[in-house]
C-alpha positions as CSV (number, residue, x, y, z in Angstrom):
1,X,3.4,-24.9,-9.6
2,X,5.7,-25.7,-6.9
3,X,6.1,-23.6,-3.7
4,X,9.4,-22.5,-4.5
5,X,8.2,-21.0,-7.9
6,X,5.6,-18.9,-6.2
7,X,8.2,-17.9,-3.8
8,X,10.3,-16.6,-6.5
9,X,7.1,-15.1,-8.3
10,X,5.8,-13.4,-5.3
11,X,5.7,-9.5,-4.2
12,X,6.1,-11.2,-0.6
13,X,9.2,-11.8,-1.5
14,X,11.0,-9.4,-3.5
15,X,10.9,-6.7,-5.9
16,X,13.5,-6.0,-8.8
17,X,16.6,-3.2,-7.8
18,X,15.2,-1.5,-10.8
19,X,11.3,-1.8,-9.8
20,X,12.5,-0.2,-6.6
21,X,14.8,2.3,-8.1
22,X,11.9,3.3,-10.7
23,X,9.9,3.9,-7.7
24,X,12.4,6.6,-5.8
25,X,12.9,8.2,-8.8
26,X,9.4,8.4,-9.7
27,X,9.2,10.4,-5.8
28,X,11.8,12.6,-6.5
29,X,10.4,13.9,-9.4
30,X,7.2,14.7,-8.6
31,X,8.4,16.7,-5.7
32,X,8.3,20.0,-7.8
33,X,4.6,19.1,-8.0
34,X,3.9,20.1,-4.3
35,X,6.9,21.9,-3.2
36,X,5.0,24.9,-3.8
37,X,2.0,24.0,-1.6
38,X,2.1,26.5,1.5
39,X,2.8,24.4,5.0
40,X,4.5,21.7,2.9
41,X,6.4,19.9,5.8
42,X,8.9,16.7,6.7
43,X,8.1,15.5,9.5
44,X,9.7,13.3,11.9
45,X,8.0,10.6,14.1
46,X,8.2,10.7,18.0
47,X,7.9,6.9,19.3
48,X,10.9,5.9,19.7
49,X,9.6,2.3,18.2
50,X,8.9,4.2,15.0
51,X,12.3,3.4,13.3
52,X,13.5,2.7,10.1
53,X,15.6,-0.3,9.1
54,X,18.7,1.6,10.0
55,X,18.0,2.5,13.5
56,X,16.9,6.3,12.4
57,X,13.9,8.0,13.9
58,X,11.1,7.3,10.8
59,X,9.9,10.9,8.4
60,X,6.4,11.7,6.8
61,X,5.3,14.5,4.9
62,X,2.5,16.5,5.9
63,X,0.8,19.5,4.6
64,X,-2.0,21.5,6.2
65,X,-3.2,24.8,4.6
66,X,-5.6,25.7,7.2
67,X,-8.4,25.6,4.9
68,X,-9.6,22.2,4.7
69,X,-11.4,19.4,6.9
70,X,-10.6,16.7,4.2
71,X,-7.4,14.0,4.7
72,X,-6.0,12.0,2.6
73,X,-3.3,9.1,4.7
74,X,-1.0,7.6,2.0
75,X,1.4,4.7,2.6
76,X,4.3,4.3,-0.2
77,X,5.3,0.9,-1.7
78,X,8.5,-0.5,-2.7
79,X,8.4,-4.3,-2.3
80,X,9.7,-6.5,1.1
81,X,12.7,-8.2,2.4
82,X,11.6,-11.9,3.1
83,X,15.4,-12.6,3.9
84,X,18.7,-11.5,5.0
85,X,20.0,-11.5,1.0
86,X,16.7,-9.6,-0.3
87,X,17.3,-6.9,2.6
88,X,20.7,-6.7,1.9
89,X,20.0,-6.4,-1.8
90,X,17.6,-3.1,-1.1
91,X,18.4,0.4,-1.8
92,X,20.0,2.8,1.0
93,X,17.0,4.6,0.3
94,X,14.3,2.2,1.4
95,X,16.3,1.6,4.6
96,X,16.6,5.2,5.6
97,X,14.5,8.7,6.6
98,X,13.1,10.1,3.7
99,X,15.0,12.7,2.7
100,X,13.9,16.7,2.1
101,X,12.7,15.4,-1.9
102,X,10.7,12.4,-1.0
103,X,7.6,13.5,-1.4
104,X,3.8,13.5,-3.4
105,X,2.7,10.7,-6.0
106,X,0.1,11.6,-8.6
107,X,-2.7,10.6,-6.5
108,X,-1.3,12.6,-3.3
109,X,-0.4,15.8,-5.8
110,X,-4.0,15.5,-7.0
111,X,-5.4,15.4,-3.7
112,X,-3.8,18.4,-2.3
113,X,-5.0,19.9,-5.5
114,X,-8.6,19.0,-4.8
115,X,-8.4,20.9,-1.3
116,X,-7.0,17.9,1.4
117,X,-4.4,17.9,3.6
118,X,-2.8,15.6,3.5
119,X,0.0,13.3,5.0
120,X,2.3,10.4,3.4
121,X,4.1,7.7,4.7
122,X,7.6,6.9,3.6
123,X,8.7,3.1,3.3
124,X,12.3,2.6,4.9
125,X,10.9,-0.9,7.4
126,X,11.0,-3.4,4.1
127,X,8.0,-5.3,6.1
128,X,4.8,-4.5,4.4
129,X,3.9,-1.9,7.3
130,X,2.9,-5.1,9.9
131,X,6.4,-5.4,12.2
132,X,8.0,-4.5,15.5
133,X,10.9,-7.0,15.5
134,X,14.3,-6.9,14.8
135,X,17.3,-9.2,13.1
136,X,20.7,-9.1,13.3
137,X,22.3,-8.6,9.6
138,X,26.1,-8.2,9.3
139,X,26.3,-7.3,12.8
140,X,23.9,-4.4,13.0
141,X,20.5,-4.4,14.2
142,X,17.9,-4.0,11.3
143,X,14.8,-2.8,12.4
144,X,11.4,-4.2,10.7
145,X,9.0,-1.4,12.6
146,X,6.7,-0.5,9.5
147,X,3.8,-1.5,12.3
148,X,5.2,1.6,14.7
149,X,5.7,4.2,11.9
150,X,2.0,3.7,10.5
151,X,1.2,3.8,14.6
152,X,3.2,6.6,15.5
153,X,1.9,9.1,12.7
154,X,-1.8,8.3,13.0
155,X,-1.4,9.1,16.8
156,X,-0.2,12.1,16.1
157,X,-2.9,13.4,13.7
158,X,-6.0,11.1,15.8
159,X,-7.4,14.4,16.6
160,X,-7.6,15.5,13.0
161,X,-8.5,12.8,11.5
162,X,-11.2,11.8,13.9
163,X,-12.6,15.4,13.3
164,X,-12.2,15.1,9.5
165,X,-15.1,15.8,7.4
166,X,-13.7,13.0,4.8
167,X,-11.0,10.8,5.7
168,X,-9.1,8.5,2.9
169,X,-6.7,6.3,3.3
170,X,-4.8,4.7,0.4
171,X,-1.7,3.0,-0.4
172,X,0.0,1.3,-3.4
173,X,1.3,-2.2,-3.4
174,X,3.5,-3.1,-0.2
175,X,1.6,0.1,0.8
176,X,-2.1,-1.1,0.2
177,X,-0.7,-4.4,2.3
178,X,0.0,-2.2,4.7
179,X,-4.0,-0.8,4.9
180,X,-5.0,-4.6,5.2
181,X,-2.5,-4.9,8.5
182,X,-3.3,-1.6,9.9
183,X,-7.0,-2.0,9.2
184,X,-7.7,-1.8,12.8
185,X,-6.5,1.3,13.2
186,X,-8.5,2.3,10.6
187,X,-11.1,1.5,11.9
188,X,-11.4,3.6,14.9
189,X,-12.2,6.4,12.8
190,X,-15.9,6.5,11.5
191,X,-16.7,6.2,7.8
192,X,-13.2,6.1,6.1
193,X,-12.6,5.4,2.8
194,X,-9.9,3.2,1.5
195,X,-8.6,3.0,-1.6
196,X,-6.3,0.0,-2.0
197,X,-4.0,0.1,-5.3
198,X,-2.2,-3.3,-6.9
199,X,-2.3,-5.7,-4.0
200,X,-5.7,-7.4,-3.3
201,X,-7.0,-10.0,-2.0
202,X,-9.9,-11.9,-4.0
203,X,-11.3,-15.2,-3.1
204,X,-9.2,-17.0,-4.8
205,X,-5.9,-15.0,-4.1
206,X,-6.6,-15.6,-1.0
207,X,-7.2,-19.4,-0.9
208,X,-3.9,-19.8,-2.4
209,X,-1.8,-17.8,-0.2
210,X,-3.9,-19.4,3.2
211,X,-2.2,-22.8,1.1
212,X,1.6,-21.2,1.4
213,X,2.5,-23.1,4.9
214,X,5.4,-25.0,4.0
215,X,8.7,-24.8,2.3
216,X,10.5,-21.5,2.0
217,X,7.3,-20.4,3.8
218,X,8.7,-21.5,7.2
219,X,11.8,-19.4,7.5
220,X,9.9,-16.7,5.8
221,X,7.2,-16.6,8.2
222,X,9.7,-16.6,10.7
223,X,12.0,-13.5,9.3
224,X,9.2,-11.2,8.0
225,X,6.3,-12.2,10.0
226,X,8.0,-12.1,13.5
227,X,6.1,-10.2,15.0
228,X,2.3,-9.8,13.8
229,X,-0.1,-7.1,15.2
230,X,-2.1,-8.3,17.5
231,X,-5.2,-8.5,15.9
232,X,-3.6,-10.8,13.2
233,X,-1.2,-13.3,15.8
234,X,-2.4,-16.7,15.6
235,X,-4.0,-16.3,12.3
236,X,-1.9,-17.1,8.9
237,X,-0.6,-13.9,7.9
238,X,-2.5,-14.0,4.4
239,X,-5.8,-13.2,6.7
240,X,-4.8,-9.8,7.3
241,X,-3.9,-8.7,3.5
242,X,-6.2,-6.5,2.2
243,X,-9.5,-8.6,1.4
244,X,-13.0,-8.1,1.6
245,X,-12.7,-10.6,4.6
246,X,-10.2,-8.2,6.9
247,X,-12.2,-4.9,6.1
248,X,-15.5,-6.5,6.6
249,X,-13.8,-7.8,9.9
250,X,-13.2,-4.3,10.7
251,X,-16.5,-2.7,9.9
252,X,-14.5,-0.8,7.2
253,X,-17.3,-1.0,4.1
254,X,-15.9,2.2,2.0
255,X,-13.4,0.4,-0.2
256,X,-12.0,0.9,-3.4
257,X,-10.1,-2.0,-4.9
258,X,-7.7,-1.8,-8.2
259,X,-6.7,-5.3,-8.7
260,X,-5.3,-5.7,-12.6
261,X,-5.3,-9.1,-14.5
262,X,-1.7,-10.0,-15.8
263,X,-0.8,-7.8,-12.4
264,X,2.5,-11.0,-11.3
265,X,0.8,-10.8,-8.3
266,X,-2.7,-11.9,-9.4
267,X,-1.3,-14.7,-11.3
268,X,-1.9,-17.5,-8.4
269,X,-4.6,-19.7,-8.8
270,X,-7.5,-20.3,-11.2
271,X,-7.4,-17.6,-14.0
272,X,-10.9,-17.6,-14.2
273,X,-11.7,-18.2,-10.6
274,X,-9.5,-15.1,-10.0
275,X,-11.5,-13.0,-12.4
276,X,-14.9,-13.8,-10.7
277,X,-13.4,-12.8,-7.1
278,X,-12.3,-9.6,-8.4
279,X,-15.9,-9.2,-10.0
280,X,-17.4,-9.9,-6.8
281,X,-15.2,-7.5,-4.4
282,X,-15.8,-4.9,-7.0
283,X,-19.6,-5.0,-7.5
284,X,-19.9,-5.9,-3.7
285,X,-18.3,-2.1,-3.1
286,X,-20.0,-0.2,-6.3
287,X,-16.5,0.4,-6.4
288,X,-13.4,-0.3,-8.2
289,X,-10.8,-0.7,-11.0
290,X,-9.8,-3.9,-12.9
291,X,-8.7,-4.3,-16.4
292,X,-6.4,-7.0,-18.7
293,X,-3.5,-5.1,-18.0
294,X,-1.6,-7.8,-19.9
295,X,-3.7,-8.0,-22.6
296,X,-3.7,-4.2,-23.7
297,X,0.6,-4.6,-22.6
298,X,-0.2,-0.9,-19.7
299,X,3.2,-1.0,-17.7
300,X,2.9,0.6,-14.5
301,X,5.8,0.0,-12.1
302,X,6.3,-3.6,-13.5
303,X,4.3,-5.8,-16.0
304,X,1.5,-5.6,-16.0
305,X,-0.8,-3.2,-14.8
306,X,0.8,-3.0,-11.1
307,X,0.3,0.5,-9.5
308,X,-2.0,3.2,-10.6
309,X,-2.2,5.6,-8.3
310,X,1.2,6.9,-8.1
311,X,2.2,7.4,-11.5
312,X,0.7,8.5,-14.6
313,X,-2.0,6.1,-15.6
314,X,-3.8,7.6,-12.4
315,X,-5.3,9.9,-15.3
316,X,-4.6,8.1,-18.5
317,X,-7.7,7.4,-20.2
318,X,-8.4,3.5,-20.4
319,X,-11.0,2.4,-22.3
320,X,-12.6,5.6,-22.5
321,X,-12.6,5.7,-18.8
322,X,-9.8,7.7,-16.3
323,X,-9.3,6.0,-12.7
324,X,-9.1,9.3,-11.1
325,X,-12.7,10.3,-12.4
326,X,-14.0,6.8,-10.7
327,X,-12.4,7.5,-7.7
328,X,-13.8,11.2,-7.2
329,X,-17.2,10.0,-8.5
330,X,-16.7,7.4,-5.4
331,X,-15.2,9.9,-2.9
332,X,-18.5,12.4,-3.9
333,X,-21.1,10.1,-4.4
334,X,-21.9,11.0,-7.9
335,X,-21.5,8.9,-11.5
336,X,-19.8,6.0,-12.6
337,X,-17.4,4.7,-9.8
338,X,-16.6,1.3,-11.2
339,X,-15.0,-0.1,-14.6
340,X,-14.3,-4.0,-15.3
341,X,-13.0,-5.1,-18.5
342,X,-11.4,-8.4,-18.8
């Protein structure tokens, strides 16, 4: 397989108008689901680094009853811009504030449910959550400051967070990227958990990205990469994906990985070798989610099997077992907290 076909097959890369559309709409919708929630809040970001793509001071959602010591930190998806043709080729939406109805997934609604505050991170950088640089497209400045944004709103919750009695932090797709670049400031906080939905890193999807130096990988590195966080400059970007490697770097040990077979972004590799790295990450944690997606045709926000968390197979039962059980069996320390079946 050539570079330029993994290029093309890549999330790195780009993510359907429709994938991304799906995605909003799929936001907007749940809304209704925690609108109700008392101290239900947009918030906007101080920094003045913590900017979305169009220059516009970055939004988050946050909601506190006063009741609860638990958190729950969630960073949205909603693929990358690797180029000035795929940013130009993204929504309005993902380049903006999040408006008044951007707010709660499944996971997030259920959280709140369960008691936690909780507080959400909207996508509008297009940089996997890792930047603080800038390019000039069509004359205006587009800002890639995902990096600031994750930043900015963790400063401003460090005292609640460090105080919590059980801290989460989860993401889905560019989002659980995102965890993998910000793991160090994860870290600082003792104990976390961290539940990383449909982008993973096993041995072997790792090897292969660690290979992608050359080619179109040049002038992406350039445009999307520009400006690493610190703790990943002079390493190859694939280093600081989520991975057992970048967690274990970071003393973070409380991780949940769902990482689906016939996912297009687990396809790299050796099929089998692939299989046996996700086995390994999973039974290393006691924790985990992976399934033949293809194979049993579950949809998710594209074929096959990618994201769980924020739509409705976060409680669909799966052979005979519902991800949201194994993740609050994890979360409480009680039951069955992992399910392979490839």
């Amino acid at each position: 397989i050539s570079i330029t076909h993994l290029f093309l097959e890549d999330n790195l890369m780009k993510i359907g108008k429709a994938a991304v559309n799906g995605i909003i709409a799929s936001l907007i919708l749940s809304f209704g689901m925690l609108a109700g929630h008392a101290f239900a809040e947009l918030r906007t970001t101080t920094s003045p680094d913590a900017l979305c793509s169009n220059g516009e001071q970055a939004t988050y959602a946050y909601f506190d009853d006063g009741k609860s010591n638990d958190w729950l930190v969630y960073i949205h998806g909603g693929g990358v811009a690797a180029n000035t043709d795929q940013y130009r080729g993204r929504p309005e939406g993902m380049k903006s504030p999040a408006p008044n109805d951007y707010i709660g997934v499944r996971l997030t609604n259920d959280f709140r449910d369960q008691g936690f505050n909780v507080v959400i991170i909207g996508y509008c950088t297009s940089d996997l959550y890792q930047g603080f640089h800038t390019h000039n497209i069509d004359g205006k400045t587009v800002y890639f400051h995902g990096r600031k944004i994750v930043e900015n709103v963790i400063n401003l919750h460090k005292h609640q967070l460090a105080g919590a009695d059980r801290l989460v932090f989860a993401g889905y797709s560019a989002g659980s990227i995102g965890l993998g670049f910000n793991a160090d400031l994860i870290a600082q906080f003792e104990d976390p958990y961290v539940i990383a939905d449909s982008f993973w890193l096993d041995a072997e999807s790792l090897r292969m990205r660690l290979s992608w130096t050359e080619g179109p990988w040049v002038n992406i590195t350039k445009f999307l990469y520009g400006n690493l966080p610190d703790h990943c400059k002079g390493a190859h970007w694939g280093h600081c994906f989520p991975s057992r490697p970048q967690f274990t770097r970071h003393g973070i040990d409380k991780v949940f990985p769902i990482w689906n077979i016939g996912d297009r972004y687990a396809r790299h590799g050796d099929a089998n070798k692939v299989k046996a790295g996700i086995i390994s990450d999973i039974e290393h944690y006691a924790a985990g989610y992976s399934i033949d997606a293809k194979a049993k045709q579950i949809m998710g926000f594209e074929e096959w099997g990618h994201v769980m968390t924020a739509n409705d197979l976060y409680t669909q039962e799966i052979d005979g077992v519902v991800l949201r059980d194994l993740i609050w069996n994890w979360i409480d320390g009680k039951g069955k907290t992992t399910h392979i079946n490839h």
